[in-house]
N, C-alpha and C positions, 0 to 999 in steps of 0.2 A: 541420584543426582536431580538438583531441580533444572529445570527447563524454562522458560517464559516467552512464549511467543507472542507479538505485538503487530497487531495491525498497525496503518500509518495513518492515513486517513481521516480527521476530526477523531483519532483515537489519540497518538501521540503528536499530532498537529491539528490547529485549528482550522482548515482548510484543506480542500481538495486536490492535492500535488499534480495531480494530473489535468485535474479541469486550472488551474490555475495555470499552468504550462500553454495550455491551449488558449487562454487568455492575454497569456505572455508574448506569443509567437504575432499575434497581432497586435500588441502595441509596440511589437518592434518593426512591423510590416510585412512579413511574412504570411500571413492569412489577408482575404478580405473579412475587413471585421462585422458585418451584417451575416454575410452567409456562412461564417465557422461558429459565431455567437447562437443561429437558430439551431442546428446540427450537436453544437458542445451543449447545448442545454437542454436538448430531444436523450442525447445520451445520457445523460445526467439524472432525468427527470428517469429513464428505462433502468437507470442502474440501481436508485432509489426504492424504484417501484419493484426490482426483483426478476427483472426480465430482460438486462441488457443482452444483447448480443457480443460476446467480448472478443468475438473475429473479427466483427466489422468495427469494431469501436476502437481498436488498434492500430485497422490499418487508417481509419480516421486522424484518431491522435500522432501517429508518427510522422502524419505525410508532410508536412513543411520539414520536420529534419531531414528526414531523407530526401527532401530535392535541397535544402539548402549543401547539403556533402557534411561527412565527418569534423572537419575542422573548423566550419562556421558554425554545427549543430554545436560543439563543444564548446566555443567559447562564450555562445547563447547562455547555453546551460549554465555556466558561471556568472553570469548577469543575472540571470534567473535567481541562483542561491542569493547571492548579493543584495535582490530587492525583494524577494518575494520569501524565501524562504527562512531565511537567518532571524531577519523583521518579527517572524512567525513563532521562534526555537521560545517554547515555554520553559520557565524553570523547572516546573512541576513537573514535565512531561521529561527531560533530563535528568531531573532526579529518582522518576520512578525508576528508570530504565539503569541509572549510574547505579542504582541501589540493587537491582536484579546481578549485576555484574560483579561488582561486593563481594555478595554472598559467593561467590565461585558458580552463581549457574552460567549455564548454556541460553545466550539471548539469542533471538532472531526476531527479525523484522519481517512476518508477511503480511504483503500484498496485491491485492489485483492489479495495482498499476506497473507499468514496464520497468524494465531494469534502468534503460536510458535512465527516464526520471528521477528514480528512485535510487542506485547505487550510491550517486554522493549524499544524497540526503541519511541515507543507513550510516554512513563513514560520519557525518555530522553528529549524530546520535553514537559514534565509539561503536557499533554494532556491527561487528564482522559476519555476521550470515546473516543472508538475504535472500529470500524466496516469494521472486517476484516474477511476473510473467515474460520467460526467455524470449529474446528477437532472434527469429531465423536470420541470418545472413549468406549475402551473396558472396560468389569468388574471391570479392576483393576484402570481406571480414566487414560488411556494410551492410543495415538491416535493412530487409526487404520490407517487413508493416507485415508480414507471417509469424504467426504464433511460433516458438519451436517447442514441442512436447503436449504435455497438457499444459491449462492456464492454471496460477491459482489462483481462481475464482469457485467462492460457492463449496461443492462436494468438492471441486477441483483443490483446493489448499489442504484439505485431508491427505489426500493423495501425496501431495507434493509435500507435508508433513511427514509422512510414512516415510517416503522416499528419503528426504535430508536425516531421519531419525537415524537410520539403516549404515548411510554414507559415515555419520559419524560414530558408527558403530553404539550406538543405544537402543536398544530393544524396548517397545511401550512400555513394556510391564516394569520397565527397571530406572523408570525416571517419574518425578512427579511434574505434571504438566500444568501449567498457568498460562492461561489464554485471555488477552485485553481484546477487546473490539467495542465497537461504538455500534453495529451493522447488524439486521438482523441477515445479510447476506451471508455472515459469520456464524450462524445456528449452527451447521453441522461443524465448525472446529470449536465451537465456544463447547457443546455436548461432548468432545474427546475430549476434552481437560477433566483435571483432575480439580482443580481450580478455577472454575471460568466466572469474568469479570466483566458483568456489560459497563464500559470506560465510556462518562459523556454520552449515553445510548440517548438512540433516536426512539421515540413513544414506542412503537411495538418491543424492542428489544427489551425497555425497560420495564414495562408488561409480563412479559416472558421471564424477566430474571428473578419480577417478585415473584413469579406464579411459583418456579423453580428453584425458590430461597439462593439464587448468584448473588454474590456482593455486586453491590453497582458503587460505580466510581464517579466521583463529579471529579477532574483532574482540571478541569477547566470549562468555561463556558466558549464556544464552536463560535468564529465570527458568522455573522447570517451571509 
């Protein structure tokens, strides 16, 4: 069986879902925009560079939803797809993913950014699995900004790779795996593929794919 797992990311978006969110939360008023602007782009700049902290950068990015409550976070979030995301839906990026799904593989969307964010934007994309960084929740089924599990970030989306393989009963050796990512934070799941595709790679990645004869993908060029 083929497999294709896709980052999201400047992989099958031009932009960053999650810094774009925390962008979002202060022009609706939510953040003050000075001091979540120096913070969202320290994170940003550590994620880049291969050293973000994805605990603390969590319970950063979630914290306006979780004080605004469940049902203003949500209907945020639909404002959010509305202006920021939809604007964004490439055709190219559609069609790689519509064409994976075609063939009868197994798609999934991983990412390091949170389920929040991320679930509708997977359902956008027609992509029923989603392996993104689980929110612990409190009593009431309301995310605390706690990690639950491992993240998949980094060695962390192997794992959590392994793991979804297993749940839907496919064993590595008995699928072929194609891996899109833009990230060289994606080295170790780009190396489990069977296929790995640095997609719109950032200079190291693309470095690394010629050294490594990967197909590179220009699927789009990444808004700056």
């Amino acid at each position: 069986m083929g497999v294709a797992l896709f980052d999201l990311d400047h992989t099958l978006l031009p932009l960053d879902s999650d810094f774009e969110w925390g962008r979002f939360t202060t022009r609706i008023g939510w953040t003050d925009g000075d001091a979540f602007a120096r913070r969202n782009d320290a994170f940003y700049a550590d994620y880049q560079a291969g050293r973000l902290d994805i605990h603390d950068y969590v319970r950063f990015a979630t914290e306006a939803a979780r004080r605004a409550g469940p049902q203003a976070a949500a209907a945020a979030h639909e404002r959010y797809l509305d202006e920021v995301i939809r604007p964004a839906l490439r055709p190219e990026a559609l069609a790689l993913v519509r064409g994976h799904l075609a063939r009868g593989d197994r798609v999934a969307i991983v990412t390091a950014t949170n389920e929040f964010v991320t679930a509708p934007i997977a359902r956008l994309f027609g992509v029923e699995h989603l392996i993104a960084v689980r929110l612990a929740r409190d009593a009431d089924g309301w995310i605390t900004g706690e990690i639950d599990g491992v993240p998949s970030f980094r060695e962390g989306k192997v794992q959590r790779v392994h793991e979804w393989l297993a749940a839907q009963g496919l064993g590595r050796g008995a699928v072929r795996l194609s891996v899109y990512s833009d990230s060289m934070n994606d080295r170790p799941l780009l190396e489990l593929a069977d296929e790995p595709v640095a997609t719109n790679p950032e200079p190291a990645l693309r470095a690394l794919a010629a050294e490594r004869g990967w197909r590179i993908l220009n699927l789009f060029e990444p808004q700056p």
